[in-house]
N, C-alpha and C positions, 0 to 999 in steps of 0.2 A: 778229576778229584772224585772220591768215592763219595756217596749220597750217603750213605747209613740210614737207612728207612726201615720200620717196622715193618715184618711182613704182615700182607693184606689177606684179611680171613673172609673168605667166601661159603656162604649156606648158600646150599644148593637145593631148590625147592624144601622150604622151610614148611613144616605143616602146623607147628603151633606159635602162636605169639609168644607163650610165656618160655617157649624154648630158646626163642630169639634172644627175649632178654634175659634169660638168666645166660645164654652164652656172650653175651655185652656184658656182662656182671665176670664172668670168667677171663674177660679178653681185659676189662681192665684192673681186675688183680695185677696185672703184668703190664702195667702198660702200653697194650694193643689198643688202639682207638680207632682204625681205619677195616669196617664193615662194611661189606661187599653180599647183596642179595638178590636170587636167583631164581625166581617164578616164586614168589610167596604163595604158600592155596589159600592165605587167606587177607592176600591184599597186603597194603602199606601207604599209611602208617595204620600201626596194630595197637590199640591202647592196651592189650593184654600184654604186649610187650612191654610197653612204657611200665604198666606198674610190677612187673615182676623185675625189670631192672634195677627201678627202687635206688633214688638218690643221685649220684655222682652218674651212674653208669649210664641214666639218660643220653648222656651225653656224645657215647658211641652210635647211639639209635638215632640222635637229631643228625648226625655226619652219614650216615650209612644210605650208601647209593644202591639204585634195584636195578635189575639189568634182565631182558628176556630171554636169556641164551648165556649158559657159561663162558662162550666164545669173547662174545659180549663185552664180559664182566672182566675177561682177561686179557683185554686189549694193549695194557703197557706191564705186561707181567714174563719175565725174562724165565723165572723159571718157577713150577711149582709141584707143591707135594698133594696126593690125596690120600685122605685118611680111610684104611677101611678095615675090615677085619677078612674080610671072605676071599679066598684065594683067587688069582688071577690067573688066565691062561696068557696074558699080555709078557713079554719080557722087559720089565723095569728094575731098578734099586729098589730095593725094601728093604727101609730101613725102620729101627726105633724112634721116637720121639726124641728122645739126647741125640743119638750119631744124626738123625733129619736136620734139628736144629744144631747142632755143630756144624752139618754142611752148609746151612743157610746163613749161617756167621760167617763164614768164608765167602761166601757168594757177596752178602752184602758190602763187606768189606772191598770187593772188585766193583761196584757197581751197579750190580744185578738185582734187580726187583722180584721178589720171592713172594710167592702166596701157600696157604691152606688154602684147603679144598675140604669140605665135609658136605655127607650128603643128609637125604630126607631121615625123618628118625627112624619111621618104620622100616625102611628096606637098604637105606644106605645107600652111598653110587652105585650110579647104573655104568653097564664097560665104558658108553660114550661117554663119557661124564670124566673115568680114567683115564682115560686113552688120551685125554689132552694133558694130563699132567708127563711130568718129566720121573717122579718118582712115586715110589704107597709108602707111607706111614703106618707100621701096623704094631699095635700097643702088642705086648708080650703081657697075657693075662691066662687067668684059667681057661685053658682050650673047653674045659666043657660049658662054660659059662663066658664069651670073650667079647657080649655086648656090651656100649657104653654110651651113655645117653651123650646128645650134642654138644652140653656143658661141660661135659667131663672129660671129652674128649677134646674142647679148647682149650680147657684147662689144661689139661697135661704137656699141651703141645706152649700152651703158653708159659707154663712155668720151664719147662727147658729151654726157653727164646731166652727167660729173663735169666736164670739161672746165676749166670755169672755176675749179674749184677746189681746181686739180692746179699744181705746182711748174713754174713756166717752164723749168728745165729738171732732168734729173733727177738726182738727188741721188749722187754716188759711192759707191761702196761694192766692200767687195775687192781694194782696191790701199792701197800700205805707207801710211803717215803724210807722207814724204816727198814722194809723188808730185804733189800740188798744190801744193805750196808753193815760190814762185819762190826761184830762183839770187841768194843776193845780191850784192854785187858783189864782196866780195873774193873767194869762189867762182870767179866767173867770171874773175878777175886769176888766182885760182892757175894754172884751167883752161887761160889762154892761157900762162901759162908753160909748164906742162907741157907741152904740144904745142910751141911756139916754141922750146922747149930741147929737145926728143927731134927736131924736123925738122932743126934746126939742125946737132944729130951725125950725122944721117942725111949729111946734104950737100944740103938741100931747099934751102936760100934761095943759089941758081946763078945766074951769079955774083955776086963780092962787093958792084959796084955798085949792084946794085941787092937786095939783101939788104934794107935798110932800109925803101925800100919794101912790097916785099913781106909784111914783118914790122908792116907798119903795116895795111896792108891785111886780114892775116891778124886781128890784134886788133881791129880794127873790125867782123870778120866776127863773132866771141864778143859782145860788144860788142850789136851787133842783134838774136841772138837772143835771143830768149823761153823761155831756160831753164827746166826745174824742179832745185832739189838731184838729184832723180834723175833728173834729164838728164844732169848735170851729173859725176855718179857712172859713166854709162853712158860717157860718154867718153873718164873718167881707165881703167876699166877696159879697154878699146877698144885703148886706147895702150899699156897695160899687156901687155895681150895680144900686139899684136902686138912689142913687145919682146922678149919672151919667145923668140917662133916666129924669131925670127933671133936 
């Protein structure tokens, strides 16, 4: 029977704590929580990790095992990818962050235990370092600019792991009750009142001839839009306002 396991992300000589934990902040965006660490230079545990983690993410950094040698660290690791930008003279797959993680959905689906591989910030893997993975991961970015910081870089690989099994689109939040919910129609009858009765004292619908038109026109313009109630609120307030100023 197939395990379905998260793949395991490994920093490889990490040089800052807060790198650490903003990439535990990145790993659980996506639901990655199993951190694997690789000659830290600055020790562990790092409180400058802990607080750049910041809240829930703690919680990848209280799991996350250190290991003195990638070998190490990749002891029940069936197969894995490392992330780099800088060409290799090695012969591997390189792929994207989608088609890597598409491969690593199929791997895991067989049973196979998948890791990332990222290296230090400033210089990235070293060849040893690649040479134990099975594939490179290399983002498709501006060639004259193609660095990406260690978060960024678990980030991307993280969001294509979860990808398939993330909300088509995402979910509101922070706006009143009102704001998604459409205009019904007598709303939208009041709304063109309001307006067709405040133009109408202005002296909008010139001249009288053709008044009726216009006013037919006008309501079929209410009428097509795609109101929300607080569309719909924004307008009486609108009119309101500008009453007011004259």
């Amino acid at each position: 029977m197939a395990r379905h396991m998260e793949p395991v992300i490994i920093l490889v000589r990490p040089q800052m704590g807060e790198n650490i934990g903003a990439a535990a902040r990145a790993m659980l965006n996506f639901g990655l929580t199993e951190l694997r660490l690789v000659e830290p230079r600055d020790g562990w545990p790092n409180p400058r990790a802990v607080a750049m983690a910041s809240g829930a993410a703690g919680q990848v950094l209280d799991r996350a095992r250190v290991f003195p040698t990638l070998a190490e660290a990749m002891f029940d690791i069936d197969y894995a990818y490392a992330t780099t930008a800088r060409g290799r003279e090695m012969t591997k797959p390189v792929l994207t962050p989608a088609t890597a993680m598409a491969d690593a959905h199929e791997r895991d689906a067989r049973g196979e235990r998948v890791a990332l591989i990222y290296g230090p910030e400033r210089a990235g893997l070293e060849n040893d370092d690649v040479a134990r993975a099975n594939a490179i991961i290399t983002v498709p970015v501006n060639p004259d600019f193609p660095s990406l910081n260690l978060a960024q870089a678990v980030l991307l690989t993280g969001y294509e792991w979860s990808r398939d099994r993330l909300p088509n689109q995402p979910a509101p939040h922070g706006r009143r009750p009102d704001a998604e919910v459409p205009a019904t129609r007598i709303e939208i009858e009041k709304l063109a009142d309001h307006w067709e009765n405040r133009l109408d004292e202005a002296g909008f619908f010139f001249p009288a001839e053709k008044a009726p038109g216009m006013k037919l026109t006008l309501r079929n313009l209410w009428a097509r839009m795609p109101l929300t109630r607080a569309d719909a609120q924004i307008f009486h307030g609108m009119l309101r306002q500008l009453i007011r100023r004259n």
